[in-house]
C-alpha positions in Angstrom: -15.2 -6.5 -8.3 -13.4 -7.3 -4.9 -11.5 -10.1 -4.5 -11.3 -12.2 -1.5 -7.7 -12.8 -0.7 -9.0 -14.6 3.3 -10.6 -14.3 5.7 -11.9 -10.4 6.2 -9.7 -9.2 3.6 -10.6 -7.9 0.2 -8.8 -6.5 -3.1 -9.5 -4.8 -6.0 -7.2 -3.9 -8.8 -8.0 -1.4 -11.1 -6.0 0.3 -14.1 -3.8 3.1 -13.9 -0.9 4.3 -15.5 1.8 6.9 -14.4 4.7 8.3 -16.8 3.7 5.7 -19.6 4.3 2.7 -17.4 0.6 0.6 -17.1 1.5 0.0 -13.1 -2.3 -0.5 -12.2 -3.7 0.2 -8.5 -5.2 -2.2 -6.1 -7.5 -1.1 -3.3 -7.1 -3.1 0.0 -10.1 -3.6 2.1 -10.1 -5.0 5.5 -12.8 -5.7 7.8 -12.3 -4.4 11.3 -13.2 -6.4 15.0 -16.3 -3.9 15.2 -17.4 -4.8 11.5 -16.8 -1.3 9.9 -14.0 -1.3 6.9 -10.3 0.1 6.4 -9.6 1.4 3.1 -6.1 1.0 2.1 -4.9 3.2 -0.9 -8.7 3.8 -2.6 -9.3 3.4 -6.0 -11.4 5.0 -8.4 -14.7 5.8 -6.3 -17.4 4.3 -8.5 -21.3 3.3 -7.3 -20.5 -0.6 -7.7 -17.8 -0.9 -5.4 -19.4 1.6 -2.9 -22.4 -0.7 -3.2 -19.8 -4.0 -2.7 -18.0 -2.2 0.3 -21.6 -1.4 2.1 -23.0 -4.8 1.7 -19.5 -6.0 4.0 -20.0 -3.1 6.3 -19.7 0.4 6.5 -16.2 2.4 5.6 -14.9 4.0 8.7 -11.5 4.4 8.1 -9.4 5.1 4.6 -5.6 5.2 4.5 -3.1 7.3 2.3 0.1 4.9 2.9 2.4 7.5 1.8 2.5 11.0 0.3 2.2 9.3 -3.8 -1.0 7.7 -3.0 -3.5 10.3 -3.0 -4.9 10.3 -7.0 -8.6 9.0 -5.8 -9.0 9.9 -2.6 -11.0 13.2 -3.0 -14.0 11.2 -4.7 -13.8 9.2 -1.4 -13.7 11.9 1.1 -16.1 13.2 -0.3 -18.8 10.8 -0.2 -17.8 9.5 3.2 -17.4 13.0 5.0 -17.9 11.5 8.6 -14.4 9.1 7.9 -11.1 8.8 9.6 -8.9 9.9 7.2 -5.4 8.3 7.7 -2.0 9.5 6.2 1.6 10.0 7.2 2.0 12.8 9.3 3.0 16.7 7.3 0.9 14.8 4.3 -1.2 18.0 4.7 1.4 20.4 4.3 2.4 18.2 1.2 -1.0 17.9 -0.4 -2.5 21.3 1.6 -6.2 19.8 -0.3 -6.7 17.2 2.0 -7.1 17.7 5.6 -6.4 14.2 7.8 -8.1 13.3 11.1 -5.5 10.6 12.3 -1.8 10.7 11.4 -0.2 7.0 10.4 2.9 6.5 13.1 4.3 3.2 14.1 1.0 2.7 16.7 -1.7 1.3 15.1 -5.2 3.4 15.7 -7.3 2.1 18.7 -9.6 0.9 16.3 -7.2 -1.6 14.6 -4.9 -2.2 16.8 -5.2 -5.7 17.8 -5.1 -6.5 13.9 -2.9 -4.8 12.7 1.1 -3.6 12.9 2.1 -0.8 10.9 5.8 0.4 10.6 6.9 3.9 9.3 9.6 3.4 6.6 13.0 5.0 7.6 15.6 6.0 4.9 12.6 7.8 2.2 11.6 11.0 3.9 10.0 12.2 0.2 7.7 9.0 0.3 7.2 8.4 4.2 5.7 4.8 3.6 3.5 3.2 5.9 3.8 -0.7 6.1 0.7 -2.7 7.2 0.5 -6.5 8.7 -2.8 -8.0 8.6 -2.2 -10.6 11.4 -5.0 -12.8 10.9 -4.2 -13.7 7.3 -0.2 -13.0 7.4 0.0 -10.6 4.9 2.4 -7.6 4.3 0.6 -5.2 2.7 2.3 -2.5 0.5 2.4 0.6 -1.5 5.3 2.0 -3.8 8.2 0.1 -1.6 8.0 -2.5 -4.5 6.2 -3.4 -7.5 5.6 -6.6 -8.7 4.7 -6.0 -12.6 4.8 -9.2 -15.4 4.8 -9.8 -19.0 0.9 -9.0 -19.1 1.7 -4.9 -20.4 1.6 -3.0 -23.4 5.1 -3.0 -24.9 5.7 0.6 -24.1 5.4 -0.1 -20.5 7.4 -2.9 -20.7 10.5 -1.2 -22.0 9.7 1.4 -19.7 9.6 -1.0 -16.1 13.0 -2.8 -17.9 14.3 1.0 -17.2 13.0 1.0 -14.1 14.8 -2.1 -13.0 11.3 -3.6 -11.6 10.5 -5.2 -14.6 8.8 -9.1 -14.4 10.2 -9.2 -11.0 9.2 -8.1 -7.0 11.8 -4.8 -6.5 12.1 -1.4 -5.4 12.4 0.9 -8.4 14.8 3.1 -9.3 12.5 5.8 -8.9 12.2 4.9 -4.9 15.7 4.1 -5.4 16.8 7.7 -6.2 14.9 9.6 -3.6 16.7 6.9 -0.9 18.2 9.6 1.8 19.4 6.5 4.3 20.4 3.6 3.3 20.9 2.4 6.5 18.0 3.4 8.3 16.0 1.8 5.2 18.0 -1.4 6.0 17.0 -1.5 9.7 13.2 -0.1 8.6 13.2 -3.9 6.1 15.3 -5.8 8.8 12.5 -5.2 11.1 9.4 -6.0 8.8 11.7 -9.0 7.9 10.6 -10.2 11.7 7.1 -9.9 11.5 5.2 -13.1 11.1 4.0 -12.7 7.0 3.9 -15.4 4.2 1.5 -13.2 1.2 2.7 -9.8 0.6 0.0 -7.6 -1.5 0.9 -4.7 -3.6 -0.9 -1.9 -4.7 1.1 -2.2 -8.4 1.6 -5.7 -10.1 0.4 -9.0 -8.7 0.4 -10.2 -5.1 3.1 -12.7 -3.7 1.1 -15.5 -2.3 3.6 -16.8 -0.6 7.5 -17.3 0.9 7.4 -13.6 1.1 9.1 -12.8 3.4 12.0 -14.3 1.3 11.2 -12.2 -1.5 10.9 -8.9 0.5 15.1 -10.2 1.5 16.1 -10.4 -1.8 14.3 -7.6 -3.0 16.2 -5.4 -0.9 19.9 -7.5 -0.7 21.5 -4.1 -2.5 21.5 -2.1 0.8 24.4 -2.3 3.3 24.1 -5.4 6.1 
């Protein structure tokens, strides 16, 4: 079930779909300097990937990335009550059911910080993304900033990503598009991921982009103001 993308770092995509469109979901696990796991944007909790995760190490921390991304996170809280629970900061006032322990700023947590940089999207107050660089392997890693979604869907979903304007392509959709408050605080938010040190980006809808990312993370986002 999990993937290894390099070393210490692990996917696993699973199906979802949201308003009609077959967008999938891909869990991000990273193993930490003191061998315990980070949990980015859980999936379905199930026995075999609980039994997968344990045999790599034990899951100490688990991270909402914004305020969209909280569909499977109660059957993980649950099972792993003694966790650090990560998620932008007010994430409880926006989802009162889940109470965090650590709030996701632009420091990375003690625990990760020598492995990680994180960035606080600017410009998208509704979606308050965190961005994650895994330093070791050079990956970006991603939550609803972008999908990256091919000819591999049902039909419906399909015409329904061609709406979107994120069809067969790496873009922001015009969903994320329309709830853009500040377009120039999202351009100086990309500008600065744009100078961390990143070749794969992963995504947690559509397939991975192994490399000259940081390329496509430019282009993706050309349409707001220089």
């Amino acid at each position: 079930m999990l993937n290894e993308l390099a070393p210490g770092l692990w996917e696993h995509n699973a199906p979802m779909t949201v308003f009609g469109m077959a967008i999938g979901h891909r869990l991000t696990v990273a193993k930490l300097p003191d061998g315990s796991l980070w949990l980015h944007s859980p999936v379905t909790h199930s026995d075999a990937l609980a039994s997968e995760l344990a045999a790599l190490g034990p899951v100490a921390h688990i991270v909402a990335p914004n305020y969209l991304h909280d569909t499977y996170l109660e059957g993980w809280l649950s099972r792993y009550p003694g966790v650090h629970f990560h998620a932008p900061r007010s994430f409880h006032k926006i989802l009162p059911a889940f109470k965090i322990t650590d709030s996701l700023g632009n420091t990375p947590h003690v625990s990760w910080g020598g492995m990680f940089d994180q960035h606080v999207v600017k410009g998208i107050p509704r979606v308050h993304e965190v961005l994650f660089l895994h330093r070791p392997s050079r990956t970006l890693i991603i939550a609803d900033l972008a999908f990256n979604l091919g000819t591999e869907m049902p039909m419906l979903s399909k015409i329904l990503l061609k709406v979107n304007g994120c069809y067969n392509r790496f873009a922001a959709s015009r969903l994320i598009k329309s709830v853009i408050k500040d377009r120039g605080a999202l351009r100086a938010s990309i500008d600065q991921i744009l100078k961390w040190d990143f070749d794969r980006i992963v995504v947690s809808h559509g397939e991975n982009i192994e490399s000259g990312g940081k390329d496509t993370l430019r282009t993706a986002f050309a349409f707001l103001p220089s």
